[in-house]
C-alpha positions as CSV (number, residue, x, y, z in Angstrom):
1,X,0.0,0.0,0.0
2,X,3.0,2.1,0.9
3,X,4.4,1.9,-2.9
4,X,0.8,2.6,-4.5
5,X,0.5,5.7,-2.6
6,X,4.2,6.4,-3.5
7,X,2.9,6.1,-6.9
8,X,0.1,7.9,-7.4
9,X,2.5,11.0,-5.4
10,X,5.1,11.2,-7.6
11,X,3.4,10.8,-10.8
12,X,1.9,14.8,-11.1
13,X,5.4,15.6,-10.1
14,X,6.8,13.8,-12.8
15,X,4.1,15.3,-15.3
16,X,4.7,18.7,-14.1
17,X,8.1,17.9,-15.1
18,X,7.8,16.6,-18.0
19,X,5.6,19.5,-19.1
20,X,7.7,22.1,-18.0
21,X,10.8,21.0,-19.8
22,X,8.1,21.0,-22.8
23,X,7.8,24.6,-22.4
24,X,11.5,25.8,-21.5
25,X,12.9,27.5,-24.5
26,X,16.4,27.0,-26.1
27,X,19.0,29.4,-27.2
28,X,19.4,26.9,-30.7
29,X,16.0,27.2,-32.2
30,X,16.8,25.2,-34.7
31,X,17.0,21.9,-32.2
32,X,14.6,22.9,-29.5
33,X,10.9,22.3,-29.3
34,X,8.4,24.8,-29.9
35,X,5.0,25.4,-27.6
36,X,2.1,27.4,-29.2
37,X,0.7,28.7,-25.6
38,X,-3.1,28.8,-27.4
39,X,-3.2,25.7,-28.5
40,X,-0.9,23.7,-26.9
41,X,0.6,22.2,-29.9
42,X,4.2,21.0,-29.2
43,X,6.6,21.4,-32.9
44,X,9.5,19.7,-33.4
45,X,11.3,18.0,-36.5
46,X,8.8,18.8,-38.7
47,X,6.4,17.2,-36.6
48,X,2.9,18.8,-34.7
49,X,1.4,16.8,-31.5
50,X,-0.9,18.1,-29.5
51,X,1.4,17.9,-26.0
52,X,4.2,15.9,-24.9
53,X,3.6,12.0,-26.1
54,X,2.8,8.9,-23.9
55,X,6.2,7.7,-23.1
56,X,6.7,3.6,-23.7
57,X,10.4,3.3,-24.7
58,X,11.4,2.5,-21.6
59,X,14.2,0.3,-23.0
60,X,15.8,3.0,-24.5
61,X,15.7,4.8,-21.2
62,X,13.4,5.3,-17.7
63,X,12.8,8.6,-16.1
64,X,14.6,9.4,-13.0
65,X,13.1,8.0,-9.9
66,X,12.1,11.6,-7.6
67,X,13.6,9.4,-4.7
68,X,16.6,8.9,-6.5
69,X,17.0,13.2,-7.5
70,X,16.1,13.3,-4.1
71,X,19.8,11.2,-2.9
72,X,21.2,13.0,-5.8
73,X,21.0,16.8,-5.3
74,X,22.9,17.4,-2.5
75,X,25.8,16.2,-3.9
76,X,25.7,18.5,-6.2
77,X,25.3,21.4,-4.1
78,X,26.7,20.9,-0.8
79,X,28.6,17.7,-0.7
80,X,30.3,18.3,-3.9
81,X,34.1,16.9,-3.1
82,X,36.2,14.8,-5.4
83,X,35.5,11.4,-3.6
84,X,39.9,10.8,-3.8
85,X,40.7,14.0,-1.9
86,X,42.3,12.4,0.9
87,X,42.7,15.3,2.4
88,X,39.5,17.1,4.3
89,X,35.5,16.3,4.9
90,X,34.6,17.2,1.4
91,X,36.6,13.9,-0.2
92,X,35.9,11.8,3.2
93,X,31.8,12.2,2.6
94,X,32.0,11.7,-1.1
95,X,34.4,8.7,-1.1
96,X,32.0,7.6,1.5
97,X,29.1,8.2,-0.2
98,X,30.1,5.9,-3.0
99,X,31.1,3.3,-1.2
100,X,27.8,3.3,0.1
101,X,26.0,3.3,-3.7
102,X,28.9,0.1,-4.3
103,X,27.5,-1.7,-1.6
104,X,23.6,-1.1,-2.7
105,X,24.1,-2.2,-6.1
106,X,26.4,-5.4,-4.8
107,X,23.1,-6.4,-2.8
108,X,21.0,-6.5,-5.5
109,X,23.4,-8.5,-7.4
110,X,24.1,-10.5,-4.6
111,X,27.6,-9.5,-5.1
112,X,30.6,-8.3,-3.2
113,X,31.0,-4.5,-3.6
114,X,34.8,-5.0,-3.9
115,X,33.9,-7.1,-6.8
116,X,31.9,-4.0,-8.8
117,X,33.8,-1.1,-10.4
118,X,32.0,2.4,-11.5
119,X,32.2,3.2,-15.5
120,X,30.1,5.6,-17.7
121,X,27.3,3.1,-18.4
122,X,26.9,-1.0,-20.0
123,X,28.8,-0.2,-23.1
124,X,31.7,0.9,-21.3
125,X,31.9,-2.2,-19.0
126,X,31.3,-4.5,-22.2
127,X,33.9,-3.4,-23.9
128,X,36.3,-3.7,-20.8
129,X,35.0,-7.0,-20.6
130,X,35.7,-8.0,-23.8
131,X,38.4,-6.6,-24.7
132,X,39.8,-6.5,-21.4
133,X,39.1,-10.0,-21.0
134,X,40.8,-11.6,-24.4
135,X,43.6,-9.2,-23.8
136,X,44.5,-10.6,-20.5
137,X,44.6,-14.5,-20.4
138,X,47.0,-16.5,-22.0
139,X,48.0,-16.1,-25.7
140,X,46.3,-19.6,-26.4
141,X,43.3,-18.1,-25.8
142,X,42.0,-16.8,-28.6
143,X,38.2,-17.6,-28.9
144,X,34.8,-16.3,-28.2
145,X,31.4,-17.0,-28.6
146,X,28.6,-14.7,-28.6
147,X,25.2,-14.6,-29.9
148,X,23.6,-13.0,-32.8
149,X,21.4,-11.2,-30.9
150,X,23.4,-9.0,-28.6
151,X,23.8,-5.6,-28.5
152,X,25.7,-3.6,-30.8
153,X,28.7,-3.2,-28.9
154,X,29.2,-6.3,-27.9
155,X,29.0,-7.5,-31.4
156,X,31.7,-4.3,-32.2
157,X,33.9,-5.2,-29.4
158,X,34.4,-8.9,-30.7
159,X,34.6,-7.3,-34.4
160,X,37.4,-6.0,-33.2
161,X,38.9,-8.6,-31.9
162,X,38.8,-10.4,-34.8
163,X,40.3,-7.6,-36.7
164,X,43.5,-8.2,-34.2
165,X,43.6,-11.9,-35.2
166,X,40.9,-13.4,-32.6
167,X,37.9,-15.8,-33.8
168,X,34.6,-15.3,-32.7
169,X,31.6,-17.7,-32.7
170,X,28.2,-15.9,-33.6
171,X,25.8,-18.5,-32.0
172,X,22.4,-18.7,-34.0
173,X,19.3,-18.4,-30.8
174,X,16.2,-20.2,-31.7
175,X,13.2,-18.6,-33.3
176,X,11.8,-17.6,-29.3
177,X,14.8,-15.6,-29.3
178,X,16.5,-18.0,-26.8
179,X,20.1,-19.6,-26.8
180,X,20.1,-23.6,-27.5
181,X,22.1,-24.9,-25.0
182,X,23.4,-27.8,-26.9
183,X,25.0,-25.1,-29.8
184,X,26.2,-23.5,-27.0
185,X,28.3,-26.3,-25.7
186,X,29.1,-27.6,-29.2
187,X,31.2,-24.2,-29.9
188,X,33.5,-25.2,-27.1
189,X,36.8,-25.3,-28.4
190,X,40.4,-25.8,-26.5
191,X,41.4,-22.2,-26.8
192,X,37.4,-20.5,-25.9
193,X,38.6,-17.1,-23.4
194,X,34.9,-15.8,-23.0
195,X,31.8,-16.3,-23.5
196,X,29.3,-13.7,-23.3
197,X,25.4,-13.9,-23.8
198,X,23.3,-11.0,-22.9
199,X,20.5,-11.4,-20.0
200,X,17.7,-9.6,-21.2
201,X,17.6,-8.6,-24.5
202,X,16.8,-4.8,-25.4
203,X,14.6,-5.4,-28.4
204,X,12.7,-8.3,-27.7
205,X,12.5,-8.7,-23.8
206,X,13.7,-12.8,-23.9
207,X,15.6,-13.7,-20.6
208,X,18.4,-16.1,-21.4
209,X,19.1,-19.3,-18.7
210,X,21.5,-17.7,-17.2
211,X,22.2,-20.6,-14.5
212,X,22.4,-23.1,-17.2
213,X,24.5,-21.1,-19.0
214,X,27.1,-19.8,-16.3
215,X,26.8,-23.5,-14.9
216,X,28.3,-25.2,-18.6
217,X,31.1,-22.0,-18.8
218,X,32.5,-23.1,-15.3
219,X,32.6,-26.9,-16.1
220,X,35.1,-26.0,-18.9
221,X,36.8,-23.2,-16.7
222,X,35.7,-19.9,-19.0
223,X,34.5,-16.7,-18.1
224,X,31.1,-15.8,-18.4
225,X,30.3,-12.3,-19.2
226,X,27.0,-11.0,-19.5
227,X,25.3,-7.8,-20.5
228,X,22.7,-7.0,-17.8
229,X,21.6,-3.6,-18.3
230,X,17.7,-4.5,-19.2
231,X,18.1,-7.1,-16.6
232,X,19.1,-4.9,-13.0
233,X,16.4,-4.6,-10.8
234,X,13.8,-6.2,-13.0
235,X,14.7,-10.1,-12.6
236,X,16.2,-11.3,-9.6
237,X,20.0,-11.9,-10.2
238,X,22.7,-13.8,-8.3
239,X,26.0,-13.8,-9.8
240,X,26.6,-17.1,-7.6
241,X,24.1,-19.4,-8.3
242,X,24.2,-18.0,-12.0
243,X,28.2,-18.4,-12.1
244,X,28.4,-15.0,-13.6
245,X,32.3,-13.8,-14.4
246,X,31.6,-10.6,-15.4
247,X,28.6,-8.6,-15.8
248,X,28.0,-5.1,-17.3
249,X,25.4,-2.9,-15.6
250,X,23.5,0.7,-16.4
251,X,22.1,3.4,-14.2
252,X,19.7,5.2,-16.9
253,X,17.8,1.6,-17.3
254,X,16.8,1.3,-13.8
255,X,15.2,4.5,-13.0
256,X,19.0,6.4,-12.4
257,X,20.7,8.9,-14.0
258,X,22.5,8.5,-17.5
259,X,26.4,8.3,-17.7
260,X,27.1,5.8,-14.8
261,X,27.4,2.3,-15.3
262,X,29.2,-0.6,-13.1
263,X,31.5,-3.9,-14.1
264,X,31.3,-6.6,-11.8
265,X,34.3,-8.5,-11.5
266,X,34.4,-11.9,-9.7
267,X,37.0,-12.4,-7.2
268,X,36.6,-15.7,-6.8
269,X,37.7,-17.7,-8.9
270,X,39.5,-14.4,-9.9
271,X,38.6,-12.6,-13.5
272,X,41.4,-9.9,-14.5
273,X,41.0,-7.7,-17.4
274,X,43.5,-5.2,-19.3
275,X,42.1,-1.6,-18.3
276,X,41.1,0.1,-21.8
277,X,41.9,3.7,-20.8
278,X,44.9,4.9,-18.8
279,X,45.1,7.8,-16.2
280,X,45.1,8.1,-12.4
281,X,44.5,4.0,-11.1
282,X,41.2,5.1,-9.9
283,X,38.6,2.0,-9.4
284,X,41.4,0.4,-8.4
285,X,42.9,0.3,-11.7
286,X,39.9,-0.9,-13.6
287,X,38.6,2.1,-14.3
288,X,40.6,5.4,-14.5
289,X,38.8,8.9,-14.0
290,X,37.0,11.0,-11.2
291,X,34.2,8.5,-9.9
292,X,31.3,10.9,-10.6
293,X,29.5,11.1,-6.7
294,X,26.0,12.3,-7.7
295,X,25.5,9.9,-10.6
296,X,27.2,7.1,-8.5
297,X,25.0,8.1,-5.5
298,X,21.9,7.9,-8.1
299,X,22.4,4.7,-9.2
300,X,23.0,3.2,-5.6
301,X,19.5,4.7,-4.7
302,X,17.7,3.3,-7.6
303,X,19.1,-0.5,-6.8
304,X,18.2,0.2,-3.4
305,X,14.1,1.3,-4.6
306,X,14.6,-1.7,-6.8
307,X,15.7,-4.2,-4.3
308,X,12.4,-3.2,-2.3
309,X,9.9,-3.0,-5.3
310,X,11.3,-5.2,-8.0
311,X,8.2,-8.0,-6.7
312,X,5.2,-4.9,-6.9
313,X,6.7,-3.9,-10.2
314,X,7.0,-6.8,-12.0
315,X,3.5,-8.1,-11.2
316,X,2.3,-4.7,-12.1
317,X,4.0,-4.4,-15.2
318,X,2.9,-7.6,-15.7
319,X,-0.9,-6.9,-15.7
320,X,-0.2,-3.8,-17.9
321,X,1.5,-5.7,-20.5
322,X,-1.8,-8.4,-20.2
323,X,-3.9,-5.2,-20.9
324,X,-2.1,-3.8,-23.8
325,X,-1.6,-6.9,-25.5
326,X,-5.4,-8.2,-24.5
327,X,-6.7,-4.6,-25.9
328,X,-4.9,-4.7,-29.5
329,X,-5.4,-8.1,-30.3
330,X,-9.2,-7.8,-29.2
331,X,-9.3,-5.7,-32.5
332,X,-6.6,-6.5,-34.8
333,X,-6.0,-9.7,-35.7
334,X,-2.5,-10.1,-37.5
335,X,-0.4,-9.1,-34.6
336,X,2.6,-11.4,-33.7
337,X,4.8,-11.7,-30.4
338,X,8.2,-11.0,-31.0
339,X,9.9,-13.6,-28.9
340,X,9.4,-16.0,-26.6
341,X,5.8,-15.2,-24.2
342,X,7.1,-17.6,-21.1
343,X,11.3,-16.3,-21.0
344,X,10.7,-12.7,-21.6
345,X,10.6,-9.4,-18.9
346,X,7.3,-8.7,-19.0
347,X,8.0,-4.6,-19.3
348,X,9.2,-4.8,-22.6
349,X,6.5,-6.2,-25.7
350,X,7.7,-6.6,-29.3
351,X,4.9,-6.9,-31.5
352,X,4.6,-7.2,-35.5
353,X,1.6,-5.9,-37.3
354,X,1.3,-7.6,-40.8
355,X,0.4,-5.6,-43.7
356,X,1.6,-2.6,-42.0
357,X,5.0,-1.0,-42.7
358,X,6.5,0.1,-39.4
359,X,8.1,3.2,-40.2
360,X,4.6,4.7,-41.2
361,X,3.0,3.2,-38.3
362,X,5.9,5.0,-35.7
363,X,5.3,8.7,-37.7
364,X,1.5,7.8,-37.0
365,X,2.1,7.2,-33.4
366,X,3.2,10.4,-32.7
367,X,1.3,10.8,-29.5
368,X,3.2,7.7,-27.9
369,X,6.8,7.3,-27.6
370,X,7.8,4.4,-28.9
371,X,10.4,2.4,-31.0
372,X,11.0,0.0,-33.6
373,X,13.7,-1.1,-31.6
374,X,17.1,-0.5,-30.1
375,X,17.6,3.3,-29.7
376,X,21.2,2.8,-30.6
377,X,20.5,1.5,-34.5
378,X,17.3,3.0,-35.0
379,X,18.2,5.5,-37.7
380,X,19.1,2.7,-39.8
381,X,16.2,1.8,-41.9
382,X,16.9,-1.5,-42.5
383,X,15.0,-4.8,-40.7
384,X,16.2,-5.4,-37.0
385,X,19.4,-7.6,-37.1
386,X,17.7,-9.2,-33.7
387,X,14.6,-10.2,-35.8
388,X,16.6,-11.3,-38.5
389,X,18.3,-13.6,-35.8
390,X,15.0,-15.0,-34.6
391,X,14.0,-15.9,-38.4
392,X,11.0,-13.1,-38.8
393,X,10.1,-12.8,-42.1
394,X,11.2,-9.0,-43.2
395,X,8.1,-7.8,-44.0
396,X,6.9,-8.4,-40.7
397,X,10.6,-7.3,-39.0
398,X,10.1,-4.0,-41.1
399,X,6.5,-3.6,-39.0
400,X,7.9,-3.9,-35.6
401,X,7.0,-1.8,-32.4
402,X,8.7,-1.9,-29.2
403,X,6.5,-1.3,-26.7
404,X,8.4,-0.3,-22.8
405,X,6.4,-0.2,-20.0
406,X,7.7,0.9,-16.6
407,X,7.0,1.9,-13.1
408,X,5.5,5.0,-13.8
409,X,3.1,3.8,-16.5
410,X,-0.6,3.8,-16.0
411,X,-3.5,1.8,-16.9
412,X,-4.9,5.0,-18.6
413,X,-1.8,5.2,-20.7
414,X,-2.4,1.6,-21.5
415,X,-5.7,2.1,-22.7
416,X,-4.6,5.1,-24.5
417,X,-1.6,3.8,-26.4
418,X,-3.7,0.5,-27.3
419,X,-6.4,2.8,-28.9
420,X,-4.1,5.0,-30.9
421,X,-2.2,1.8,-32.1
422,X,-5.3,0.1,-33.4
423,X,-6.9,3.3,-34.8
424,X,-3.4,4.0,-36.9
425,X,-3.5,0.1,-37.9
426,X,-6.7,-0.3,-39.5
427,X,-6.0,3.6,-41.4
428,X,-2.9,1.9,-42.9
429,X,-4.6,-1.7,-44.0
430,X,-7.2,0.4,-45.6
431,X,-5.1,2.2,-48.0
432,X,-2.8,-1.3,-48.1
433,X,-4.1,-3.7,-51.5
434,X,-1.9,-6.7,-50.0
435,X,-4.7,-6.7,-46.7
436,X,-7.3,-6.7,-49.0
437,X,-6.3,-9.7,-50.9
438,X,-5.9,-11.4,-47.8
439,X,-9.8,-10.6,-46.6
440,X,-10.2,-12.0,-49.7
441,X,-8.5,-15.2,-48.9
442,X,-5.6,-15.1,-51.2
443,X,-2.6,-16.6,-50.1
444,X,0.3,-13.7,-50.7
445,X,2.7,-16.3,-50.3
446,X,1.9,-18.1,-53.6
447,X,1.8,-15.2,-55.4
448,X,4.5,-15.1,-58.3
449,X,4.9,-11.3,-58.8
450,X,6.8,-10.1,-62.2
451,X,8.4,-7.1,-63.3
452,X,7.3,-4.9,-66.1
């Protein structure tokens, strides 16, 4: 009851926000929204919506918990020391304020805080964990395997290894989205250094078996990284029982601020990486650079809000999810589940709307924020590489929406973004001839189309 009425307090707060930011005016016109007081009508890039859009990309980013701005502000104010001056009370409270943030995120990991090291965000720690990683071990080592599906730069970081002389393994998943376990431990090989397989995947939600996973890597004795920025604070994780290596983390996925991230390192067995940037020796080593105490501080707070709520959340989200899904598909029929429905985070629904073509359907959306997938390649126009992986057909990978729904979304927003989804569907099947031809019963499949 405590959370609900937390809820429904900080929601007008984070509307009055959101609104305001709306109206503040830039001093680059040429990148800045524009607010027509009279009518309300919000212009930016070419496009006109009447008021800020229902926000449901939560995968690309969440909104900053008030409780966490809360732990954040004064050490921005008052408490503003470099955390390694040694020297007087402003470096003692700092440094002691991270250490603090390094122990809340350890216990949600179940992890010790010496083992986790502060970075700039999950892409960061993945590539220190890549390349860190195959730079390290023994010069036999010279093999990795990795999924198709991962994000982009863990798929750049082992591109680059292979430009340096090192072979990867892209595992194919299965058409769910999930990793076959028996590939997986076919791809062994005598001189394997890492394997890494992402938890929860950004576009599609699918939560990989971790346990199984991290339980065949320390059978044959090699690491196991994984990528668990859509993961923290939304499925329970325990680097133990789940025999995790290494694992990459993010603050802006979790309800924290953007630019902070964390590495978890195991110390036992131990896992050493080459540092990829030089400087100072802060993070003991790891990790050189002022450790950034109000983001660091931010991030602690929001694994310590998610260690108390990640139950309440998930069912929630869960019954949201239920409703969106449950309201488009009582009116559409065509509409597909990317991924697997059983093995997937509940806050985060793919879907694929045949006969439509996705990039119209996202300009028609324009009063929800959504995607049609990861944030990081979507100004590339081409099919989802993650869709591709699962075997989608492109016409329905070129429909795809991402839908993200989070703590702060409501049931009205639900209703709302369900409504405006279906009303933009049926405009574009009626101008579509393919959709007609199907009402008709003609199988598109068989047609043979020529060229003139």
């Amino acid at each position: 009851m405590a959370t609900t009425r937390h809820l429904a307090a900080v929601r007008p707060l984070l509307r009055r926000l959101s609104s305001s930011s709306a109206a503040a005016v830039s001093a680059d016109p040429i990148d800045s929204p524009s607010l027509d007081l009279d009518s309300g009508v919000i212009s930016m890039k070419g496009v006109k919506i009447s008021g800020r859009p229902l926000y449901l990309d939560m995968q690309a980013t969440t909104p900053v918990d008030p409780r966490v701005l809360d732990a954040m502000l004064p050490f921005y104010l008052s408490r503003f020391g470099n955390p390694h001056s040694r020297t007087h009370l402003y470096g003692w409270e700092s440094d002691a304020a991270v250490e603090n943030a390094r122990s809340q995120i350890a216990s949600l990991v179940h992890a010790n805080p010496k083992e986790l090291f502060f970075t700039s965000g999950a892409t960061e720690s993945n590539n220190i964990s890549i390349k860190g990683v195959m730079h390290f071990v023994s010069p036999s080592k010279r093999h990795v395997i990795t999924t198709q599906t991962e994000h982009k730069c863990v798929l750049d970081s082992c591109r680059y290894l292979q430009q340096q002389g090192y072979d990867v393994t892209y595992l194919p998943v299965r058409s769910d989205g999930l990793l076959d376990l028996e590939t997986l431990t076919a791809a062994f090989r005598p001189d394997t250094g890492l394997v890494s397989v992402m938890a929860v995947n950004n576009e599609i939600g699918v939560v990989q078996p971790l346990e199984d996973i991290g339980r065949i890597c320390r059978e044959r004795n090699v690491p196991f990284h994984t990528d668990a920025a859509q993961a923290l604070g939304k499925i329970p994780i325990d680097v133990d029982r789940m025999n995790i290596s290494l694992m990459s983390l993010s603050g802006h996925k979790i309800y924290g601020p953007k630019g902070v991230g964390a590495l978890y390192l195991r110390r036992r067995p131990r896992v050493r990486v080459e540092p990829q940037m030089s400087g100072g020796g802060q993070e003991r080593g790891i990790r050189s650079g002022t450790v950034p105490t109000p983001l660091v501080v931010g991030f602690g707070a929001a694994c310590d809000i998610a260690m108390k709520e990640m139950e309440y959340d998930s069912k929630r989200i869960s019954s949201l999810q239920e409703r969106l899904l449950n309201g488009i598909r009582a009116k559409l029929d065509g509409v597909v589940v990317n991924g697997s429905v059983e093995h997937r985070y509940p806050g985060n629904l793919n879907l694929s709307f045949a006969y439509v073509e996705g990039e119209s359907l996202l300009m028609g959306l324009k009063e929800v924020a959504v995607s049609s997938g990861s944030a990081c390649t979507s100004a590339s126009l081409e099919p989802s590489y993650v869709l591709r992986a699962l075997g989608v057909d492109e016409d329905m990978a070129h429909t795809s929406i991402r839908f993200g729904i989070g703590r702060f979304t409501t049931e009205a927003e639900i209703d709302k973004a369900a409504e405006l989804t279906v009303r933009q569907v049926e405009k574009l099947r009626e101008m579509s001839p393919l959709y007609e031809m199907v009402k008709e019963g003609i199988d598109i499949k068989s047609i043979q189309w020529s060229q003139h």
